[in-house]
N, C-alpha and C positions, 0 to 999 in steps of 0.2 A: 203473319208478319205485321206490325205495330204500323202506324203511320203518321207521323210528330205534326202537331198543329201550328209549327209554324218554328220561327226565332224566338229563341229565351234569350240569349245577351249578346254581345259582340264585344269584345277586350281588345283594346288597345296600348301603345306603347306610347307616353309623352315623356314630356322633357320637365319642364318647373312643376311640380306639384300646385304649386299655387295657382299659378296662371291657371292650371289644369282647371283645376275645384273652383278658379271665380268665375273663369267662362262659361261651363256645365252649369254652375248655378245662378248665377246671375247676369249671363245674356241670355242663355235657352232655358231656364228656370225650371230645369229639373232639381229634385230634389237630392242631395247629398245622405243616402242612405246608408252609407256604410263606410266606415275607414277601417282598417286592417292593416296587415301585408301578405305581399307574395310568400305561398308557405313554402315554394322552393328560394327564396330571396328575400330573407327576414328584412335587408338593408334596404327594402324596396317596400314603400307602401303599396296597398291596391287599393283602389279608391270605388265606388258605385254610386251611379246617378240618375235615377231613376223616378217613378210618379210615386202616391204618398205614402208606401208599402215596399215598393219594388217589385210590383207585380212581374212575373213573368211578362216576356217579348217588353217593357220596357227601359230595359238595365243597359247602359253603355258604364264599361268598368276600364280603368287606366292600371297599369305598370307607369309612375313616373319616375323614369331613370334618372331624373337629375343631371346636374355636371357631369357624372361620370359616364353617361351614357353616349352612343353613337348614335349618328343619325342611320335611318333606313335610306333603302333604295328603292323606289315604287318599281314593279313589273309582275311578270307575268307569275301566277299562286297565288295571290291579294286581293286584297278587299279591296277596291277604287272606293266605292262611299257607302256609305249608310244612311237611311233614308226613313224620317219620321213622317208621320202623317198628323196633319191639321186637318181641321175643318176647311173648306171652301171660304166661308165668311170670314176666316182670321188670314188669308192672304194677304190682305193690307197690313195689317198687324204686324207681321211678323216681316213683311219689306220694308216698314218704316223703322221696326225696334232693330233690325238688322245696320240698316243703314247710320243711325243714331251711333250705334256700338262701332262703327267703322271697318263694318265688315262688307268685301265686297261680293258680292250677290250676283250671280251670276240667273235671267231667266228663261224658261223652256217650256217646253211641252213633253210629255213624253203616255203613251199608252192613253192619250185623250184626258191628262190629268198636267193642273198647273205643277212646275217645279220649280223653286228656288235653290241651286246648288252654291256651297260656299264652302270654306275652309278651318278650322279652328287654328289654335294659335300655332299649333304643332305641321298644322300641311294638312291633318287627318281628311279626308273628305268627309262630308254633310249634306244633306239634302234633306227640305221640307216640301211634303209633296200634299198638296189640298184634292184630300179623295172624300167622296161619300162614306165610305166606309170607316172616317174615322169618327162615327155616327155611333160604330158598331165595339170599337173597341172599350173593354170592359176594363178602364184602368181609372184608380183613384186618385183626384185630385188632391193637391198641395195647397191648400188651403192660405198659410201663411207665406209661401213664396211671390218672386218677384212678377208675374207671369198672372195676370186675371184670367182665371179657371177656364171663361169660356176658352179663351184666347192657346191655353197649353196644348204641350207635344202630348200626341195622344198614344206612344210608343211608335216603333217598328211600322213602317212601309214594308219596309225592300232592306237588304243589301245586293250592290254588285259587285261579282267577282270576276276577276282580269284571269283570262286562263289562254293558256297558246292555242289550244281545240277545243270546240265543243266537247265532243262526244265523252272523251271517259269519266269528266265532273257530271256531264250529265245522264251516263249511267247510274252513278253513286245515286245521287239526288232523286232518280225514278226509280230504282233497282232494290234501293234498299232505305231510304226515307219517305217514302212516298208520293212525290211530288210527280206535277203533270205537267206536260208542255203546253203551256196554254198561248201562245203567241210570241209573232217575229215584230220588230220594227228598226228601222235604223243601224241592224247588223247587232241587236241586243234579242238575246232569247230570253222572255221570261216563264216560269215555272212558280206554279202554285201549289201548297199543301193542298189534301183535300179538307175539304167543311168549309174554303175560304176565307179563315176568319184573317180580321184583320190583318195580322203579322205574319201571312203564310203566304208573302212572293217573294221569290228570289230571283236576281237576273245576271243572267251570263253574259260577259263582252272576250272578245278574243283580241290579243295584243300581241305583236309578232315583238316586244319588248323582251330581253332574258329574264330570267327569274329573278323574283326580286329579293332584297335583303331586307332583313327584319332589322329595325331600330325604332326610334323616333319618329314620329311622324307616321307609322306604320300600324296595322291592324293583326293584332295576332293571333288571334281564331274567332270562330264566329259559332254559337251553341244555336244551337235544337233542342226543344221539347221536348220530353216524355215523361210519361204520366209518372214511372216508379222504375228499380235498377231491373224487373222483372223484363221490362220493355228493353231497359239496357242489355238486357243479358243476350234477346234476339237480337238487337241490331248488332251488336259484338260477333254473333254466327253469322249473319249475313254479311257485314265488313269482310272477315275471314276467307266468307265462299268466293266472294270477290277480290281476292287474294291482299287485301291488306292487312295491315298489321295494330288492330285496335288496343288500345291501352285496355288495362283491368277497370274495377268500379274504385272511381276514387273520391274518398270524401272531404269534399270541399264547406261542410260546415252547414252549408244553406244550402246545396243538392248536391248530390250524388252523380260523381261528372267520366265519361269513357272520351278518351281520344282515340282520332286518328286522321293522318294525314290523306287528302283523298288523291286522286290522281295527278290532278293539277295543280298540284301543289299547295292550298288551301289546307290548316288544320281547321277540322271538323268537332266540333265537341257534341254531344249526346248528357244534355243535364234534365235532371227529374224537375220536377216545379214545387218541392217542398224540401226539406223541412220550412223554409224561407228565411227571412232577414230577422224577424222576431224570433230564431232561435236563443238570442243569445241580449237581446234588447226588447226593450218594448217600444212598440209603433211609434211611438211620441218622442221615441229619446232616438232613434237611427241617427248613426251618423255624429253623435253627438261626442264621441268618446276613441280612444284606438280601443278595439278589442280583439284580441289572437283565442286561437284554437284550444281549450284546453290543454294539446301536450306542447303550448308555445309559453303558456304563463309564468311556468318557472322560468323562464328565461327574459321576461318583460323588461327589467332594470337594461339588459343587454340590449334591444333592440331599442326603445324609448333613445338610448344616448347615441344608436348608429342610424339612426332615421335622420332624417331633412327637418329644418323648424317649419314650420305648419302652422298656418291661424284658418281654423273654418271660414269657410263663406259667411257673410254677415248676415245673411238671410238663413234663417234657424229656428231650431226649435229650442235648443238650450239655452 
């Protein structure tokens, strides 16, 4: 059985497109590597924002519903935050660029590591957590962006997930992704992929809150690693043995993606880490253009007039 090295992306659900893409790129200065759309929801851009590739474990990608969208409910099957790693040394950095931007900041301790939790404009939760280990993360900087190199998100911490019980998320998680219990603090269980790299903790909190509704504001599945659909195709048997009900292999253009919902209500995704973003762009141009799936082109003039008006972030490559 496979054992995924950690988080590849985490998809969320905002409201203004705009707002969405200025704040990703020009308060947290990641880079704007892909506009698209949702391939179930042509009306719907999907946006990605990520370091200066889109390397795997550092892609946070939006659904922005727009006006027509509802807000969510936070509770229990949910992501509560998603949590980037800094350097130790950029903690100043990034309380005062925070504060600047008129974000409020919330600060902590957690696992003997500093944390800054805060909000984007949507409710989504955030956290910047100053580990040594983001010493270790092997993501490429954005050179032209708003965010001096030293100072950048170095991907993926952590996410937390809001579940009513430990246990049967955290059978999924050891059972059949391979992750370890590595420690209690504060009524938060966290769990590590093995090889530890960077983007391989996960931490479980338990909320007697009912399930929650997906909208706005809200996080709509969170992807895993693996290497190829080969690894997909065991973790798909072991989802099963453990009686759920995994999606088939679906292609998503830049990996090869299986769902499924785990027990606590959390979708789980299972993405490969290639073909990547330069399938269909080159490195220097991401981002710079809407570009759809090959069997969506014929239809471009269609979706171009049902999409939201749009002006990239001004921090670019194009």
């Amino acid at each position: 059985m496979p054992t995924t090295a950690g988080l590849h992306h985490v998809t969320a659900i905002a409201g203004d497109p705009q707002a969405n893409a200025d704040f990703y790129v020009e308060t947290l200065g990641l880079r704007f590597v892909k506009r698209t759309v949702n391939h179930d929801d042509t009306g719907t851009y999907h946006f990605y924002f990520g370091d200066h590739e889109g390397t795997p474990g550092t892609n946070i990608t939006f659904f922005p519903w727009g006006e027509r969208g509802r807000d969510g409910e936070f509770g229990a099957g949910q992501t509560s935050h998603t949590a980037y790693l800094i350097r130790p040394d950029s903690l100043g950095f990034w309380r005062d660029r925070l504060d600047e931007a008129g974000v409020a900041v919330e600060e902590t301790e957690r696992f003997g590591e500093p944390v800054l939790q805060f909000s984007d404009p949507d409710g989504i939760g955030l956290e910047l957590v100053a580990s040594e280990s983001a010493a270790d993360a092997d993501t490429v900087a954005w050179q032209d962006g708003p965010v001096p190199a030293e100072h950048r998100l170095r991907g993926f911490h952590s996410v937390t997930l809001a579940v009513a019980e430990f246990g049967p998320t955290a059978e999924i998680l050891t059972d059949v992704l391979g992750y370890e219990h590595v420690g209690d603090e504060d009524g938060r269980r966290r769990f590590r992929a093995p090889g530890e790299g960077p983007h391989s903790r996960l931490d479980l909190v338990e909320t007697d809150q009912p399930r929650g509704q997906m909208g706005i504001g809200t996080v709509h599945h969170v992807a895993f690693q693996a290497a190829d659909t080969d690894e997909e195709e065991q973790y798909r048997e072991a989802y099963r043995a453990h009686g759920l009900q995994p999606s088939g292999v679906i292609d998503r253009t830049y990996f090869q993606s299986v769902y499924t919902r785990e027990p606590g209500g959390v979708l789980f995704e299972i993405a490969t880490n290639g073909p990547g973003f330069d399938a269909d762009e080159a490195v220097e141009d991401l981002g710079s253009s809407l570009v759809l799936p090959d069997w969506l082109e014929d239809e471009r003039a269609r979706i171009e007039v049902e999409l939201p008006a749009f002006d990239a972030p001004s921090h670019g490559d194009d």
